[in-house]
C-alpha positions in Angstrom: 12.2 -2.7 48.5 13.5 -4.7 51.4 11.1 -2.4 53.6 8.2 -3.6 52.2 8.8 -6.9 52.0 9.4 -7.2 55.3 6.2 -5.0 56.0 4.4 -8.1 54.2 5.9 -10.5 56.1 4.9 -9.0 59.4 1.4 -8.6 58.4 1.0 -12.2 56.9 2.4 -13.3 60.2 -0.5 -11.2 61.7 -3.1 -12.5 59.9 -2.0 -16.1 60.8 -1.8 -15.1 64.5 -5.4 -13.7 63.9 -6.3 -17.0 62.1 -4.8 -19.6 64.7 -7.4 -18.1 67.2 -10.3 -19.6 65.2 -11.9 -22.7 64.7 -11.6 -24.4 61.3 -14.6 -25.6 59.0 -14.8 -29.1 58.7 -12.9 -28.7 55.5 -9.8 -27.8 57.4 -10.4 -23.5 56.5 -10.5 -21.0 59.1 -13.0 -17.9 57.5 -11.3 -14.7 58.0 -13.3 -11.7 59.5 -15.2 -9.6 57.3 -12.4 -7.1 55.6 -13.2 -3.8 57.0 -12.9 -5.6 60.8 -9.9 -7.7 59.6 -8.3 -4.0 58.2 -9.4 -2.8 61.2 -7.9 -5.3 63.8 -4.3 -5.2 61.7 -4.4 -1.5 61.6 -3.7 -1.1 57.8 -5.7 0.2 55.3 -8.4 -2.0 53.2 -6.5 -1.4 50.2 -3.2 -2.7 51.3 -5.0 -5.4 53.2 -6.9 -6.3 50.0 -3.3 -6.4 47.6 -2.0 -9.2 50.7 -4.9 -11.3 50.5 -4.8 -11.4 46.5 -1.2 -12.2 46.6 -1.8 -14.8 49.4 -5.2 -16.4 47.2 -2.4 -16.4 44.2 -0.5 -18.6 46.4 -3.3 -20.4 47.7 -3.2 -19.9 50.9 -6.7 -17.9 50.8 -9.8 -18.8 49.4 -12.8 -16.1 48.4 -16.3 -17.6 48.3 -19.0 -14.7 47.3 -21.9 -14.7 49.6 -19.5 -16.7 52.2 -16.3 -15.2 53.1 -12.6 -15.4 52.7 -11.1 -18.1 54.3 -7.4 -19.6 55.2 -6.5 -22.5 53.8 -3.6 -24.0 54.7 -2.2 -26.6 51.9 0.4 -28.0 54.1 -2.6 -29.3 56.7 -5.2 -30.8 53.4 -1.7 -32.7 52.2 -1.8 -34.1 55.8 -5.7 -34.6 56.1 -5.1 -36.8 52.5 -2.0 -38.9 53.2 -3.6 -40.1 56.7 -6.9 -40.4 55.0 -5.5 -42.7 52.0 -2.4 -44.2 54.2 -5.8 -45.5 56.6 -7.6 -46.6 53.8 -4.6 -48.8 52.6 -3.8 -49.9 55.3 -0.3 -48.5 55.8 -1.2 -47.2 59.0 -3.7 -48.7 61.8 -6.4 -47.2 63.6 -4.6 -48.2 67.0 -1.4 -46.8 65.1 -3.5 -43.5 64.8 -4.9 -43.4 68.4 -1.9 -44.5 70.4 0.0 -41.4 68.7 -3.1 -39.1 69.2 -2.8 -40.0 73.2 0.8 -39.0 72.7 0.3 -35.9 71.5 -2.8 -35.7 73.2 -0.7 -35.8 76.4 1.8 -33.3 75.5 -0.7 -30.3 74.0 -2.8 -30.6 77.4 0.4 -29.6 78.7 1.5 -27.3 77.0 -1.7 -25.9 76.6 -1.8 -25.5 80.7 1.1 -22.8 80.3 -0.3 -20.9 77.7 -3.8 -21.2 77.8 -6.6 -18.0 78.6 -9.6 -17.7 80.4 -11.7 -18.3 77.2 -9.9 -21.4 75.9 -10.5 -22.9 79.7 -14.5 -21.8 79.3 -14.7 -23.6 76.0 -13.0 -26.4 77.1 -15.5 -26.8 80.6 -18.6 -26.0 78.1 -17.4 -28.8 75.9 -16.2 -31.4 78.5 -19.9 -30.4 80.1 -21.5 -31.4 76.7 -19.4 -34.7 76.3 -21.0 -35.5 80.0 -24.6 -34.6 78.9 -24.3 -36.2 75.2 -26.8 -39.2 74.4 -26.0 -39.3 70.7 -22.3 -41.2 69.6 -22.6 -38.3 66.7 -22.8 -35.9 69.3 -19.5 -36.8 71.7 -17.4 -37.9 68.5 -18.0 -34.0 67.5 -17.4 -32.6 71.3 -14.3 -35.0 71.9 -12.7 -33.4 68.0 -13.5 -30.6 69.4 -12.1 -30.4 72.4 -8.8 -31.7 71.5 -9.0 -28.8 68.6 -9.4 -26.0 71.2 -6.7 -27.7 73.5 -4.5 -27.5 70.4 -4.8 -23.9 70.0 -4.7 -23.4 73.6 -1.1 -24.0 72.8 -0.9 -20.9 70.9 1.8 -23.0 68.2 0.7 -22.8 64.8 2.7 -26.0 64.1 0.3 -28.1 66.6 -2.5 -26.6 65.2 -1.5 -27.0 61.5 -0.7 -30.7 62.8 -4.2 -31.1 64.7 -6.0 -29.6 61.9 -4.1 -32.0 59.3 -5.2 -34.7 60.9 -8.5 -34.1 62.1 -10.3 -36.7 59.8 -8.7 -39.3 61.1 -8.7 -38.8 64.7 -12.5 -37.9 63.8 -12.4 -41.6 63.1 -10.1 -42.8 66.3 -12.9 -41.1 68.4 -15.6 -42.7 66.1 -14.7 -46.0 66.8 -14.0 -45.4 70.6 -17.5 -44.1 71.0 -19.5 -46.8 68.9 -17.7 -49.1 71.4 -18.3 -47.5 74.9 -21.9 -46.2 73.8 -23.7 -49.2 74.7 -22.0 -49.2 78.5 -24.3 -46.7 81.0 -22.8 -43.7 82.1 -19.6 -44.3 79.6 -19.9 -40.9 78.5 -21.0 -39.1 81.7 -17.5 -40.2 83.3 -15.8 -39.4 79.7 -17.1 -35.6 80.3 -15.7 -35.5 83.9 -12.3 -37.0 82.7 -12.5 -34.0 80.4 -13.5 -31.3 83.7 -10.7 -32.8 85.1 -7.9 -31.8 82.4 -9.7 -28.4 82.6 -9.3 -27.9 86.0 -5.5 -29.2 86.0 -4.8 -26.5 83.0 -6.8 -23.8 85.2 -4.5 -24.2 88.1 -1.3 -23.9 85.3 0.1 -27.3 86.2 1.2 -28.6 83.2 2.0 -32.3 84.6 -1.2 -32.6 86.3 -2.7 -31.5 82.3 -0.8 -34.5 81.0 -1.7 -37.0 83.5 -5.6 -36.0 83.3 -5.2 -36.4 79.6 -3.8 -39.7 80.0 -6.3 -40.8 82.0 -9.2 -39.6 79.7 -7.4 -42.5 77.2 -7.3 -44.9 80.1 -10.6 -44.3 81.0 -11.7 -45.1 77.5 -9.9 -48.8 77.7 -11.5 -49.4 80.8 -14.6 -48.7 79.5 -14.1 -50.7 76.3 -13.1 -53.7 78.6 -16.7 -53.5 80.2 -17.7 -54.2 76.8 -15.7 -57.3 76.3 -17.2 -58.7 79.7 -21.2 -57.9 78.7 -20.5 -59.8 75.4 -18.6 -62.7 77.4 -21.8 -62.3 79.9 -24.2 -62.4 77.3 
């Protein structure tokens, strides 16, 4: 008996690992692979495979939609994605509050990240950091900046960060909101936002973690600057 349990342990710790590589839905789920590939990629049979997942949608931890998949819910990250989202609304915590502890752990991911990052993370991030740079919409960068800091996060290859990153996404959706309506109306704001990105890229490419973390720093430094310009056009005007 204590065999098997610990067989199930090691392949629901398998099925997160497989999990943590993919990118979440905006409803905080990650959708599996199809079953036979998932069986596949595990090296277990569809059957025993099949019992896990029922045990773990029992739990819920898994959700089955017909016609669109089965996907990985994590309750712990939706409890976070709430209490921010209602602790914001009522004003127990600030937007400021929110951003000055996303440049935090902004900071720290990039470098971690730097250490334990692979080729394809670094490609996403350059092709995202190269949209960021090209964006002309404020919908568009608020989506590549949440983004980026969601592949950076599992870059880190913690489930904890990206549990974390995942649990708060609607609210730093809404840090990065408010940052870009501000900075959209100054020219070329976003073009040297993208290359502040490039740069972070580039520092995690070479594996120097405190070059990471001082390029991610000055990605939020970049974006007060750029806010000030604001402040002086209205002043101007």
């Amino acid at each position: 008996m204590a065999t098997m349990s610990m067989a199930s342990d090691d392949l629901l710790g398998r099925i997160v690992a497989i999990a943590v590589e993919l990118n979440p839905d905006p409803d905080g789920r990650i959708r599996l692979p199809p079953e036979r590939d998932l069986a596949e990629l595990l090296g277990v049979q569809r059957m025993t495979l099949r019992e896990r997942l029922t045990v773990l949608q029992t739990m819920g931890f898994v959700q089955r939609t017909q016609g669109s998949g089965t996907y990985l819910a994590l309750p712990n990250s939706r409890f976070l994605q709430f209490y921010f989202e209602v602790a914001l609304s009522l004003g127990f915590v600030t937007v400021e509050q929110i951003q000055g502890a996303l440049e935090m752990l902004g900071c720290e991911i990039a470098s971690n990240a730097a250490l334990n990052a692979d080729p394809s993370d670094f490609n996403d991030l350059e092709t995202i950091a190269k949209s960021i740079a090209q964006a002309d919409r404020v919908d568009a960068i608020i989506d590549d900046q949440l983004q980026f800091h969601t592949v950076i996060a599992r870059a880190t290859r913690n489930p904890v960060i990206v549990i974390l990153m995942n649990g708060i996404a609607s609210v730093i959706r809404e840090v990065l909101g408010r940052r870009a309506n501000i900075i959209a109306p100054v020219r070329g704001a976003f073009g040297r936002s993208g290359a502040a990105y490039l740069n972070v890229v580039q520092s995690m490419r070479d594996r120097e973690p405190d070059a990471a973390r001082s390029a991610m720093q000055e990605c939020y430094a970049m974006w007060r600057r750029e806010a000030a310009k604001v402040a002086i056009l209205i002043d101007f005007e």
